[in-house]
DOVEXVEX-336385 format. One record per residue (C-alpha): residue in one letter; x, y, z. Coordinates in steps of 0.05 Angstrom, whole numbers, m for minus. Each point is the difference from the previous one (the first is absolute). Layout:
<sites>
("A",(X,Y,Z)),
...
</sites>
This chain:
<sites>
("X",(698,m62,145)),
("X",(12,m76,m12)),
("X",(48,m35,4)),
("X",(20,m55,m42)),
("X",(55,m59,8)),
("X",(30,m55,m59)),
("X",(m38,56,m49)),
("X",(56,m20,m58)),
("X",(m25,m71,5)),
("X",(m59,m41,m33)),
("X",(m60,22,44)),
("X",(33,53,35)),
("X",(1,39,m69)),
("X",(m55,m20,m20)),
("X",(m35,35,58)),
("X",(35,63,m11)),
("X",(m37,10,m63)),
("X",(m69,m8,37)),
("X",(23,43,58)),
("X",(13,60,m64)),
("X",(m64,m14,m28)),
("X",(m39,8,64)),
("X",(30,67,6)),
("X",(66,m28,50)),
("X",(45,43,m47)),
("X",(49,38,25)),
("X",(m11,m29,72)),
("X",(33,m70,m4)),
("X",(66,m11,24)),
("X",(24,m66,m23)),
("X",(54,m39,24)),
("X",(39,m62,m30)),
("X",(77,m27,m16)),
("X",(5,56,m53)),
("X",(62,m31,m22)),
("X",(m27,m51,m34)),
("X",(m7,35,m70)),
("X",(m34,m57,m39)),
("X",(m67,18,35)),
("X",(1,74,m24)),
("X",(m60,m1,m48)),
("X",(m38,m35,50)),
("X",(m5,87,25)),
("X",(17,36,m54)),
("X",(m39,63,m13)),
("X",(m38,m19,68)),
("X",(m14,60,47)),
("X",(28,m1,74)),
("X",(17,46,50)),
("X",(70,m29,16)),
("X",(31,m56,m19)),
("X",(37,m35,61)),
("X",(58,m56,2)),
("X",(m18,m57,50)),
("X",(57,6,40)),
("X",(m6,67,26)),
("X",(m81,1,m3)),
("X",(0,m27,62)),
("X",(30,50,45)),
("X",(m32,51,m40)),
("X",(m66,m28,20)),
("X",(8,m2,74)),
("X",(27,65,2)),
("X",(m50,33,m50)),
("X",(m53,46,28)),
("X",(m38,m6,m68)),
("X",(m73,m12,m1)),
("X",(m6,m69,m29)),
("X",(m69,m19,m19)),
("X",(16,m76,m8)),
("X",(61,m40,m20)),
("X",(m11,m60,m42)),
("X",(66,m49,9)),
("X",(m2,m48,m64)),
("X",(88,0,6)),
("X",(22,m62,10)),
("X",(53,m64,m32)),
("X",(m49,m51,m19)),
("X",(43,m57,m30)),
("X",(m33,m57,13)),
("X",(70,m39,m14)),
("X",(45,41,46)),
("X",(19,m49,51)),
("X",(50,57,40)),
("X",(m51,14,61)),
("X",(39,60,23)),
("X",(m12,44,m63)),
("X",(m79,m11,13)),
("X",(10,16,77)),
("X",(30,72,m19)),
("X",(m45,23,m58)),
("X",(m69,m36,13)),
("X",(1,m6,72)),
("X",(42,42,34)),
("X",(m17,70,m46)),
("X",(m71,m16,m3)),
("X",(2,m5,84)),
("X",(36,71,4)),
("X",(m58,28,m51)),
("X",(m57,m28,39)),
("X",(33,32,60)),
("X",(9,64,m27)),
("X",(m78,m3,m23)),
("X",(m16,m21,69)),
("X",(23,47,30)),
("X",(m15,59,m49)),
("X",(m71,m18,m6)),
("X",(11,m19,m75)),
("X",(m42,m55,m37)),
("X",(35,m50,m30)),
("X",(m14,m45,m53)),
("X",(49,m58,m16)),
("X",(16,m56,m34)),
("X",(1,m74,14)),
("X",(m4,m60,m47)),
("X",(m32,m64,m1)),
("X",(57,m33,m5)),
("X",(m10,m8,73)),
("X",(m47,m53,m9)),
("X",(49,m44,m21)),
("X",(m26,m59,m26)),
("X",(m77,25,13)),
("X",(m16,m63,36)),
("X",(m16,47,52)),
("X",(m50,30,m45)),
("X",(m2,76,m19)),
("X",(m34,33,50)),
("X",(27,71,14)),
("X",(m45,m2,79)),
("X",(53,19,53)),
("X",(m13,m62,35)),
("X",(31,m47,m44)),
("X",(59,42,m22)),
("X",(50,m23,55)),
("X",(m12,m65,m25)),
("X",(19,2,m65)),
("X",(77,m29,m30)),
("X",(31,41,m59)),
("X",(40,m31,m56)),
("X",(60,39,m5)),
("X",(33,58,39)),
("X",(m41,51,m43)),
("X",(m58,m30,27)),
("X",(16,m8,68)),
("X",(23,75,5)),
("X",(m68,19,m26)),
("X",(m26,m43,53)),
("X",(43,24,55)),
("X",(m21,71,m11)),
("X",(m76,m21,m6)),
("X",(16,m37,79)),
("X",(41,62,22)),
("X",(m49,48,m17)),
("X",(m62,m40,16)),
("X",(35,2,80)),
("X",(14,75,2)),
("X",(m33,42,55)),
("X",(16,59,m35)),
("X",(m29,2,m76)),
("X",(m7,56,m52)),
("X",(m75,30,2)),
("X",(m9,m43,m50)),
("X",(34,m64,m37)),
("X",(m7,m42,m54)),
("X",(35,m67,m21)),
("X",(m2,m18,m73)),
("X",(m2,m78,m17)),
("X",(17,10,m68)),
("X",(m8,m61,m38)),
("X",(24,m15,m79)),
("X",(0,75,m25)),
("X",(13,5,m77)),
("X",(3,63,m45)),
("X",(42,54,m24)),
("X",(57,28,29)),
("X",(40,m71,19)),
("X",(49,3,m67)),
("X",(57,1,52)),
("X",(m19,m56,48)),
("X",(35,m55,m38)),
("X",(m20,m66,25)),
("X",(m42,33,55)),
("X",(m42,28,m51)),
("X",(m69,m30,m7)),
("X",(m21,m62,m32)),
("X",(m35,38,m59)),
("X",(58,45,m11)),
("X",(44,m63,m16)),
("X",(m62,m41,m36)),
("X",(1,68,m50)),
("X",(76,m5,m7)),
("X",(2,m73,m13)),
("X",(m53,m4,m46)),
("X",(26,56,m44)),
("X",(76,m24,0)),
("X",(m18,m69,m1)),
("X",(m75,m14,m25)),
("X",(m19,m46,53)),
("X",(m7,2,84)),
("X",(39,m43,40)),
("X",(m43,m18,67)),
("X",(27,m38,58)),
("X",(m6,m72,2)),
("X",(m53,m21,78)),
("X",(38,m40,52)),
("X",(m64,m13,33)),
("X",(m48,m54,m22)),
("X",(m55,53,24)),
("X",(13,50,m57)),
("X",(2,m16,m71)),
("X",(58,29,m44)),
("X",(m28,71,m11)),
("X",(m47,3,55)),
("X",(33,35,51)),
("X",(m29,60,24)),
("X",(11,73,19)),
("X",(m40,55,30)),
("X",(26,41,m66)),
("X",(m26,80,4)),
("X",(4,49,m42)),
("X",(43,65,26)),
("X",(m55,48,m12)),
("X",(m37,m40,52)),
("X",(50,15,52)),
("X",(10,74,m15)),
("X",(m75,m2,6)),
("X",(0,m34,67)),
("X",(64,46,30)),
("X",(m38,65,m30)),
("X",(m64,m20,40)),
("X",(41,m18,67)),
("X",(33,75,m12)),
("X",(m67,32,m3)),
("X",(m37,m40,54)),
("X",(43,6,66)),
("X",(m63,m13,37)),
("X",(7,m73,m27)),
("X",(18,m59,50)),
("X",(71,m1,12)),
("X",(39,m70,m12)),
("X",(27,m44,m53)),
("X",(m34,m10,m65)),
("X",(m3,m52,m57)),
("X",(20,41,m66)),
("X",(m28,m55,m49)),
("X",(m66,m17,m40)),
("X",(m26,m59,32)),
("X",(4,m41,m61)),
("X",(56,m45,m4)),
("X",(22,m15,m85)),
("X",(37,m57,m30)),
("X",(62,11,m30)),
("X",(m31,m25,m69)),
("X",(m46,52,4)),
("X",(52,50,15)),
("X",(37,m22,m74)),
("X",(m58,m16,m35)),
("X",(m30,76,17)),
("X",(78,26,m21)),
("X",(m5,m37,m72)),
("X",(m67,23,m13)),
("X",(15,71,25)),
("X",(66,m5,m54)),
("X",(m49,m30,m54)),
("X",(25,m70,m3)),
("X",(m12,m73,18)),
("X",(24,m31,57)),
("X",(64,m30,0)),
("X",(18,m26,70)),
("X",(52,m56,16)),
("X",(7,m23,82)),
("X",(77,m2,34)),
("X",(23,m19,71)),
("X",(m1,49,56)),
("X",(67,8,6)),
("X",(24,m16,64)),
("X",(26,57,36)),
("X",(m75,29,5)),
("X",(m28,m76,3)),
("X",(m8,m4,71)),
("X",(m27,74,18)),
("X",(m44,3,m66)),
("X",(m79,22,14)),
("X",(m49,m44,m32)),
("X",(m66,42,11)),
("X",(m13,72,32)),
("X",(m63,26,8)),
("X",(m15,68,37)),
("X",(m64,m8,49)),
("X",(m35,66,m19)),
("X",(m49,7,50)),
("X",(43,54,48)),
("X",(7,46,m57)),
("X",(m68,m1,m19)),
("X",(m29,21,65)),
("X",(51,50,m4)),
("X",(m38,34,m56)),
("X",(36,m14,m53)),
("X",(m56,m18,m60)),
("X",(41,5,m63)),
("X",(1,m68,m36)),
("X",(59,m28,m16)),
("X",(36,m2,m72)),
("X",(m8,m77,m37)),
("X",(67,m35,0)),
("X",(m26,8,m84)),
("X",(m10,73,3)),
("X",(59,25,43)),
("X",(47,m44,m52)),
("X",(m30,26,m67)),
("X",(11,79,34)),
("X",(73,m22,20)),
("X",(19,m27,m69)),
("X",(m32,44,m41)),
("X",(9,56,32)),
("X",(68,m7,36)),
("X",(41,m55,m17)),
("X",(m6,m2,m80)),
("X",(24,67,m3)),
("X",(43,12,69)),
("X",(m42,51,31)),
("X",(0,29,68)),
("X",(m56,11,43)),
</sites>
């Protein structure tokens, strides 16, 4: 049995689909805020064992005697623009300490997610090596509770048999319709373009970047079911925290220029200031060092920035589908 956390969300149900595909059927009990109805064909007609509310999965976990083959914790709040610190204590930090416990303890592997917005403004660099990790400054309180849980489990004695941390960088694809202005920046390049006929891109406020030419470790979402599927099926893999990303950082011109062409049409793109709540905190190039995965094993190359966008229209956005 697996177990799967934030499964009603973007990745989260995403990976649910995999997990029936690779014969994970019946055998995944998923858990999320199952209140939150707007997410409901993120799952529907997906197979699971039991479906389980957040706030009592918990308990239900420490006190299960269940075999669990593995749980994969992808539940999280990951508003980059919530400033209230407390909400991100409870939900990112504090449940994600009580699940590593429990895995600790039960002999469980673990795989769970991180982000790298705890980079912050990558002048660090974006190496995922242990070594560096205490050094680094996050952005926002999203960040920085994605960082505190990388620091807190990085110093545990105890640790699940085995444990993964997932970096994920700019994830796009199907399966975000209800992330509003968390959603990614393809999802709202397709929107714009198709209510609007033109892409608004923000303005640089550094004389290092030209108007356009910021840049993003963007990766397609098959990637990273690809890279959690492989981490599932290799426990024998080095335990630690992982970049999630492609290695190739991609200019936000090439981001709506690929969108157009993916829609058919000519690129219409007009620049506008940053606005200013975001100004301060706002990334200006990401780029996943790839080398820890790859001596991992994983071989798979990556999906083109122009490849992963033409499948996400075409396929998804234009007519609404679900993956």
């Amino acid at each position: 049995m697996v177990i799967l956390t934030g499964v009603s969300g973007f990745i989260g149900s995403c990976f649910l689909t995999i997990l029936n595909e690779s014969g994970f059927n019946r055998d995944v009990v998923v858990v999320d805020d199952f209140y939150k109805l707007y997410k409901d064909k993120n799952t529907d007609g997906k197979a699971v064992r039991e479906w389980m509310h957040r706030d009592i999965f918990l308990d239900w976990f420490e006190k299960s005697s269940q075999k669990v083959d593995a749980v994969v914790h992808l539940g999280a709040r990951t508003d980059t623009t919530l400033m209230d610190w407390t909400i991100f204590e409870s939900l990112n930090l504090g449940y994600s300490k009580r699940i590593w416990n429990v895995c600790a303890e039960k002999e469980i592997p673990l795989i769970y997610a991180s982000s790298a917005a705890t980079y912050g403004d990558g002048s660090l660099g974006f190496n995922d090596h242990h070594e560096g990790i205490v050094q680094l400054k996050p952005l926002n309180p999203y960040g920085d509770s994605k960082h505190q849980f990388d620091l807190w489990a990085l110093a545990q004695e105890k640790k699940p048999p085995f444990w993964i941390g997932c970096k994920f960088f700019n994830v796009y694809g199907p399966n975000e319709y209800h992330k509003g202005r968390m959603a990614s920046v393809v999802f709202h390049t397709f929107h714009q373009i198709r209510s609007t006929g033109k892409m608004k891109l923000f303005k640089s406020h550094r004389p290092d970047f030209a108007d356009g030419h910021q840049s993003r470790d963007f990766i397609y979402i098959r990637d990273i079911l690809d890279m959690l599927l492989f981490f599932l099926n290799n426990p024998e893999t080095d335990n630690g925290i992982y970049n999630f990303g492609t290695g190739k950082a991609r200019t936000f011109l090439d981001l709506a220029g690929s969108t157009f062409e993916a829609l058919g049409l000519k690129s219409n793109i007009e620049f506008v200031e940053t606005p200013e709540d975001i100004r301060d905190t706002y990334q200006y190039f990401t780029e996943a060092t790839m080398d820890k995965m790859r001596k991992a094993g994983y071989t798979k190359e990556f999906w083109s920035l122009e490849d992963g966008i033409t499948d996400y229209v075409q396929n998804y956005l234009i007519s609404e589908k679900y993956f």
